[in-house]
C-alpha atoms as an extended CHARMM CRD file, in Angstrom:
* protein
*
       132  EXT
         1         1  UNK       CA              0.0000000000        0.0000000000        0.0000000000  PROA      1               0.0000000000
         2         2  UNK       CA              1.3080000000        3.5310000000       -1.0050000000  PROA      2               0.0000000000
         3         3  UNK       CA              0.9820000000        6.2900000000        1.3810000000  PROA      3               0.0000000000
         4         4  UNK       CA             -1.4410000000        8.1670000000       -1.0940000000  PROA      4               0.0000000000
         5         5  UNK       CA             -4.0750000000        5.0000000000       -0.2940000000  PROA      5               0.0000000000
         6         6  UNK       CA             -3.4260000000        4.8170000000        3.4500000000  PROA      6               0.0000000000
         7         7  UNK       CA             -4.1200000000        8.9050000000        3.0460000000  PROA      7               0.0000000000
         8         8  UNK       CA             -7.4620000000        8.5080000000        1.3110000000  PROA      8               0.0000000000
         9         9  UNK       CA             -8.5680000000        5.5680000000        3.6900000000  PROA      9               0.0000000000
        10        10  UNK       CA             -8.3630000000        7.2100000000        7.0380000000  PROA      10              0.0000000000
        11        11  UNK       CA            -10.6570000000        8.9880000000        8.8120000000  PROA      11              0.0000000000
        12        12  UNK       CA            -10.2120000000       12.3360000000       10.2040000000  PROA      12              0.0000000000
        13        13  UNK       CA             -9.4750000000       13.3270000000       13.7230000000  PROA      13              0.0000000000
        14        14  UNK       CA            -11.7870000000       14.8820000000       15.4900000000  PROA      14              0.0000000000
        15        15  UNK       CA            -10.6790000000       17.5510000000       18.3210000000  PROA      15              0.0000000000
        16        16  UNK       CA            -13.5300000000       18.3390000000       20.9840000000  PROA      16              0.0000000000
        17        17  UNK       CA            -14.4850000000       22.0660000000       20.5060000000  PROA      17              0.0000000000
        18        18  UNK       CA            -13.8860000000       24.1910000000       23.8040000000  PROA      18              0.0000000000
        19        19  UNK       CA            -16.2030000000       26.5890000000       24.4590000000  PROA      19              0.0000000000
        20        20  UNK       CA            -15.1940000000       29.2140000000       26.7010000000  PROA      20              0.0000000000
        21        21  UNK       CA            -16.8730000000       29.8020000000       29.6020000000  PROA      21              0.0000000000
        22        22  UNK       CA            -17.2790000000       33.0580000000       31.3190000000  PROA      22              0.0000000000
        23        23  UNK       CA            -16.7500000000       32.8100000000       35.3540000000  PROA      23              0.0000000000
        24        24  UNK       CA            -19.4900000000       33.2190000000       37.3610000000  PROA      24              0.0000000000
        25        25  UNK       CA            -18.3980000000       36.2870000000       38.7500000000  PROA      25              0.0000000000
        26        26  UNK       CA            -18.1910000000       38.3420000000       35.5260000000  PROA      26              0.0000000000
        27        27  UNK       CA            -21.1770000000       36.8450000000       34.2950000000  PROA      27              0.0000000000
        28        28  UNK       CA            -22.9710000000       38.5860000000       37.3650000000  PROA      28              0.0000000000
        29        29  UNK       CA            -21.1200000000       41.4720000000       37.2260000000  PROA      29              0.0000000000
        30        30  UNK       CA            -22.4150000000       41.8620000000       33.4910000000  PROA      30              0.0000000000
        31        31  UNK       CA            -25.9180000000       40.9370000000       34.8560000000  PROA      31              0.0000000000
        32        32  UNK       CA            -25.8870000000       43.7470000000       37.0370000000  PROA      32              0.0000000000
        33        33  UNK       CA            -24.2180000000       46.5960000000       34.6410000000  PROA      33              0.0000000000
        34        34  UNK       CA            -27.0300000000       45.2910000000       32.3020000000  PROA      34              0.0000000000
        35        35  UNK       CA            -30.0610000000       46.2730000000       34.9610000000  PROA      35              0.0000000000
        36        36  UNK       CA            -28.3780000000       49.1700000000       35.9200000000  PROA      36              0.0000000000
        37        37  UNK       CA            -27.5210000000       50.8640000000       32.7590000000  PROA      37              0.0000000000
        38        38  UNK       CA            -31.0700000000       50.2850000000       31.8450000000  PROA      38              0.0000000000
        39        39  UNK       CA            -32.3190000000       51.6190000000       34.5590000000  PROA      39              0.0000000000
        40        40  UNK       CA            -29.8910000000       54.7270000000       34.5380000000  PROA      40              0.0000000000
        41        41  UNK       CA            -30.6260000000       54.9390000000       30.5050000000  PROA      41              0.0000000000
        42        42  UNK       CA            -34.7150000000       55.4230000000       31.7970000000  PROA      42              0.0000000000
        43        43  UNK       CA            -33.6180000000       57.7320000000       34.3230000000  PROA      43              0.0000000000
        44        44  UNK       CA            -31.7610000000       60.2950000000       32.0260000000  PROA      44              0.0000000000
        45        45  UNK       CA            -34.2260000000       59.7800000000       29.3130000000  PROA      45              0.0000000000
        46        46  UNK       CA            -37.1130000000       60.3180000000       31.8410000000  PROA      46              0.0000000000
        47        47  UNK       CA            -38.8630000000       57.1090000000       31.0600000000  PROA      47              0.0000000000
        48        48  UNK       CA            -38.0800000000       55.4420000000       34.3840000000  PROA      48              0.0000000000
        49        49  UNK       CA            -38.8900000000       57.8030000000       37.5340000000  PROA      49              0.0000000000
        50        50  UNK       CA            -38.7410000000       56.8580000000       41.2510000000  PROA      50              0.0000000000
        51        51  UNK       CA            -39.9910000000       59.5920000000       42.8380000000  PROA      51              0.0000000000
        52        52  UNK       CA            -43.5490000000       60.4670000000       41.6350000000  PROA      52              0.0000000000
        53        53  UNK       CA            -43.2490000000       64.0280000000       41.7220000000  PROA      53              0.0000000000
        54        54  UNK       CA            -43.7100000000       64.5170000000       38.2130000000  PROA      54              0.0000000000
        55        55  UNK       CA            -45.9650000000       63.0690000000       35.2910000000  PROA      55              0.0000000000
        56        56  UNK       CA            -44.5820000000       61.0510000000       32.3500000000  PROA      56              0.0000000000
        57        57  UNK       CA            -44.8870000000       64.0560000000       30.4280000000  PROA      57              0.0000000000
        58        58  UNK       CA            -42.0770000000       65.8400000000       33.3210000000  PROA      58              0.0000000000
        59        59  UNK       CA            -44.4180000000       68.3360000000       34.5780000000  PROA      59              0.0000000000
        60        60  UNK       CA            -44.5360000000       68.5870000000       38.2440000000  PROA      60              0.0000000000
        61        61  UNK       CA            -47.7990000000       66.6180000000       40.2010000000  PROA      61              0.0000000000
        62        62  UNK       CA            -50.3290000000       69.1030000000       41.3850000000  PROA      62              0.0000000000
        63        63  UNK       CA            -52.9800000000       67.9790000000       43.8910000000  PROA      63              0.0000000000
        64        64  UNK       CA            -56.5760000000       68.7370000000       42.1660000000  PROA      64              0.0000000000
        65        65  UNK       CA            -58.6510000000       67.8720000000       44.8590000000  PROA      65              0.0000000000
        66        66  UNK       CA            -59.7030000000       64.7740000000       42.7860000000  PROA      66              0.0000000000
        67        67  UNK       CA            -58.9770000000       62.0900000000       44.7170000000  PROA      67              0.0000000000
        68        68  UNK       CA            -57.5040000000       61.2950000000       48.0850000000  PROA      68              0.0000000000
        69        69  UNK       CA            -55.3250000000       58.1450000000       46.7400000000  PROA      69              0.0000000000
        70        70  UNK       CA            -53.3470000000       60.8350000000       45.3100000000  PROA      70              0.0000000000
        71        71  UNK       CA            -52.0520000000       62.2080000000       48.3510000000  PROA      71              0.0000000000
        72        72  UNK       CA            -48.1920000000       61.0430000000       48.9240000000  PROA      72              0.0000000000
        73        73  UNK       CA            -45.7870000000       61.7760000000       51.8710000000  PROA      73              0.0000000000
        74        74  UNK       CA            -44.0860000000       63.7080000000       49.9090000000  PROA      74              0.0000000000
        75        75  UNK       CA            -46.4410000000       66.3860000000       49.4090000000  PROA      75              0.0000000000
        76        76  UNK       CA            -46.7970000000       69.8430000000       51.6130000000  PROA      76              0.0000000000
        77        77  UNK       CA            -49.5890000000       69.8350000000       54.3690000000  PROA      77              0.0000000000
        78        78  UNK       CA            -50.8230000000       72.8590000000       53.1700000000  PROA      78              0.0000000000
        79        79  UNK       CA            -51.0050000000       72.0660000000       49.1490000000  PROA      79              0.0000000000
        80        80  UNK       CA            -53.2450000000       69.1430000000       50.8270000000  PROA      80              0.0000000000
        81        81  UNK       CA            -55.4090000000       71.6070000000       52.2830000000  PROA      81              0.0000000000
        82        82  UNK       CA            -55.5120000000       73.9750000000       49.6260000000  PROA      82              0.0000000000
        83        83  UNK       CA            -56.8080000000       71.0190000000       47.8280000000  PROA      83              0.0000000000
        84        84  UNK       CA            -59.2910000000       70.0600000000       49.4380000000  PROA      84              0.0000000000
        85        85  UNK       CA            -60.1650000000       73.7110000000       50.4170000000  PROA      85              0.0000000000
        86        86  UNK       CA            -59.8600000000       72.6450000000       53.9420000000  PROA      86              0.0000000000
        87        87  UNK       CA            -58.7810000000       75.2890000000       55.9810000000  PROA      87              0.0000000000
        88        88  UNK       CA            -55.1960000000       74.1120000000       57.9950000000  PROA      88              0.0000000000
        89        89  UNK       CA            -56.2850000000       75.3060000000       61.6040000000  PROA      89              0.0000000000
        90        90  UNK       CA            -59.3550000000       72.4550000000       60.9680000000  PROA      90              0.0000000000
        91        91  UNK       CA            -56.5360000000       69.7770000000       60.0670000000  PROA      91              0.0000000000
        92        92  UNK       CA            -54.1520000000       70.6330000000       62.4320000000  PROA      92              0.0000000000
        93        93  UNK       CA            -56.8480000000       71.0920000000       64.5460000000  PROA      93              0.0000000000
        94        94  UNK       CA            -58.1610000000       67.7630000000       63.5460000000  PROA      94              0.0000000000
        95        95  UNK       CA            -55.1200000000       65.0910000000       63.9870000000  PROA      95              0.0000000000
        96        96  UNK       CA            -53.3540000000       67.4230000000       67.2450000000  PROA      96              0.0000000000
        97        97  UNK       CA            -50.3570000000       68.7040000000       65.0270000000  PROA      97              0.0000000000
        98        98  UNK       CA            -48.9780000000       71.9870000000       67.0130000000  PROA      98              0.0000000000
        99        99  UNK       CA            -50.3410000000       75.2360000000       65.9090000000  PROA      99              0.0000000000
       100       100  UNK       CA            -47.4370000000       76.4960000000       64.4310000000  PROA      100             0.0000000000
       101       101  UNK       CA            -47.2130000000       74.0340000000       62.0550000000  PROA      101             0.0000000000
       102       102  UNK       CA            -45.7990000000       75.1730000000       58.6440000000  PROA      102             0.0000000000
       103       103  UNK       CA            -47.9120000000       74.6410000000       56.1770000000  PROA      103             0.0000000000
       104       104  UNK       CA            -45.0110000000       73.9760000000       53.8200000000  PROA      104             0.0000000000
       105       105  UNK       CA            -43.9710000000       70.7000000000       56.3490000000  PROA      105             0.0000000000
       106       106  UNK       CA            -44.0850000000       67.2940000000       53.9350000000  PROA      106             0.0000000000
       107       107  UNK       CA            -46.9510000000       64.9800000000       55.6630000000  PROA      107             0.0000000000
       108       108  UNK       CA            -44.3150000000       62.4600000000       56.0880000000  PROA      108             0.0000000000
       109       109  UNK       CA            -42.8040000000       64.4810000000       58.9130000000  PROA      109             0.0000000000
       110       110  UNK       CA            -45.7490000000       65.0300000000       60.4530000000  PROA      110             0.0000000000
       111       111  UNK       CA            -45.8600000000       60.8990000000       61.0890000000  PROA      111             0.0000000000
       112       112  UNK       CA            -47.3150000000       59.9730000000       64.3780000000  PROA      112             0.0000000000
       113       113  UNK       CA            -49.1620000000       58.0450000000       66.3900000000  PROA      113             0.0000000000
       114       114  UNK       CA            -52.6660000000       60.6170000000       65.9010000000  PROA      114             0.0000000000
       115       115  UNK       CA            -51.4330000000       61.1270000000       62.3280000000  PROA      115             0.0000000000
       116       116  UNK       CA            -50.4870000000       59.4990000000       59.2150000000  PROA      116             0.0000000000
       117       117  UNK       CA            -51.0740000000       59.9930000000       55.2260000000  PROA      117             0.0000000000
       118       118  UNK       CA            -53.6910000000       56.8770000000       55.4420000000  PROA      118             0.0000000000
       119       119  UNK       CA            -55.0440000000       58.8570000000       58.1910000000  PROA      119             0.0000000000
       120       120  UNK       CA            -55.3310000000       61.9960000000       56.0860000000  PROA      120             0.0000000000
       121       121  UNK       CA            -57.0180000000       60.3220000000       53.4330000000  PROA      121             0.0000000000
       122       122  UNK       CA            -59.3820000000       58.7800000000       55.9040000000  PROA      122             0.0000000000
       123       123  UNK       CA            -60.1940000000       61.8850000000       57.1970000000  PROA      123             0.0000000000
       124       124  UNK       CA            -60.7470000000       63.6480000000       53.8480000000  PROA      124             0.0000000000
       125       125  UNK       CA            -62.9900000000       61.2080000000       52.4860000000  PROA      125             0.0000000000
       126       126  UNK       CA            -65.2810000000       61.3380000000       55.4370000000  PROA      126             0.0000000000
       127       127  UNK       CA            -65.2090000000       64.6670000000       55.1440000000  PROA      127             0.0000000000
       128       128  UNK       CA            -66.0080000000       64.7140000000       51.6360000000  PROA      128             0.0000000000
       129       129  UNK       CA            -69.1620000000       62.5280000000       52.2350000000  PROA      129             0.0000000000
       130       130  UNK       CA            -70.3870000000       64.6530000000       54.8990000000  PROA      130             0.0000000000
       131       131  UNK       CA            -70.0880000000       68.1770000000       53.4820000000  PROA      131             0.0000000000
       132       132  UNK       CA            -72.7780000000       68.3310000000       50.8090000000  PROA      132             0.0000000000
């Protein structure tokens, strides 16, 4: 036999392929740069907000009076009253806050056992139903 036969007759060696694996570490890392540059990409683009003080559209939230559910800790005590034209003696008044209250104090400062945003709400609706 010639080697040109013995050439022609043989079969081909296969080699395994080795994939390359990325370690488990980077592969989070890359899971996490992923979320967070999506979530930073929202941000700046003003898709993605966190803090509900603004619409979709970027203006800033006003209160309307519509509906109590839209009343956030955020929000000034006396935009709440304003409102709801409710005077702020009658809510101070109402839930024991000190007099001297600013009406420009967020309602989540004013937290307490006598007062609390739910409580607000509460208190507002009832309101609402009783004033004709």
């Amino acid at each position: 036999m010639s080697k040109e036969t013995i050439m022609e007759t043989s079969t081909p060696v296969v080699r395994p392929v080795r994939r390359r694996r990325i370690p488990p570490v980077a592969f989070g890392l890359l899971v996490v740069a992923v979320f967070a540059g999506a979530i930073g990409l929202g941000m700046a683009t003003g898709t993605f907000q966190t803090s509900g003080r603004t619409t979709a559209g970027g203006e800033p939230v006003t209160l309307d009076g519509a509906a109590v559910t839209e009343i956030k800790g955020w929000m000034a005590l006396g935009d709440v009253a304003a409102a709801w034209n409710v005077p702020l003696p009658e809510v101070l008044a109402a839930f024991e806050l000190p007099a001297d209250t600013q009406p420009t104090t967020a309602l989540k400062d004013l937290e307490s056992d006598l007062f609390s945003v739910t409580a607000l709400r509460d208190w507002l609706e009832a309101r609402s139903a009783a004033t004709p």
